[in-house]
N, C-alpha and C positions, 0 to 999 in steps of 0.2 A: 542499527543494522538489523536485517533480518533475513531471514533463509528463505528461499524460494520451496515451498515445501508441495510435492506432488499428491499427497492425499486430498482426495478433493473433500475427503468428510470434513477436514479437518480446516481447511483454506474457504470451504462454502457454509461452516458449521454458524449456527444459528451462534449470536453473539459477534462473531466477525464485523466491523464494520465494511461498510460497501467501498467507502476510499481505500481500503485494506487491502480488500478484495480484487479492488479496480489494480490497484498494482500491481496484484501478483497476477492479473492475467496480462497485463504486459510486460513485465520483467520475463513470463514463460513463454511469450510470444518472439521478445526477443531475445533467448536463451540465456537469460539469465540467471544464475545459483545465489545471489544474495540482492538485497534491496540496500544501501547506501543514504540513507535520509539527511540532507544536505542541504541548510535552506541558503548555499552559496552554489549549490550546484545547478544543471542545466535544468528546466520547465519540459515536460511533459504534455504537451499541448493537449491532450484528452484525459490529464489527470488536475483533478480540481488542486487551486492554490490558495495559502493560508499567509495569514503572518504569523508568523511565531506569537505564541499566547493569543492568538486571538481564533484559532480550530473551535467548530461548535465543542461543546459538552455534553457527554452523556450522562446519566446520574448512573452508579453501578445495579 
């Protein structure tokens, strides 16, 4: 779960990933206040889809 959080330093801040990013500008498009990460729940037709353990990797 995650917060839909309105600082854009903080949501656009260098390190964010862009799938991260891509959500919370439409969870705030469609007034949402938290993100639900659900891999039974509904698909997002303009948000990229993973299998579980299989998301690229970043190295830190």
């Amino acid at each position: 779960m995650a917060h839909v959080c309105d600082d854009v330093g903080i949501t656009e801040a260098e390190g964010v990933p862009v799938e991260i990013r891509s959500a919370i500008h439409v969870a705030k498009r469609e007034n949402c206040d938290w993100i639900m990460w659900d891999c039974d729940g509904p698909q997002v037709d303009e948000l990229p889809e993973y299998e579980w353990g299989d998301a690229p990797r970043t190295s830190p």
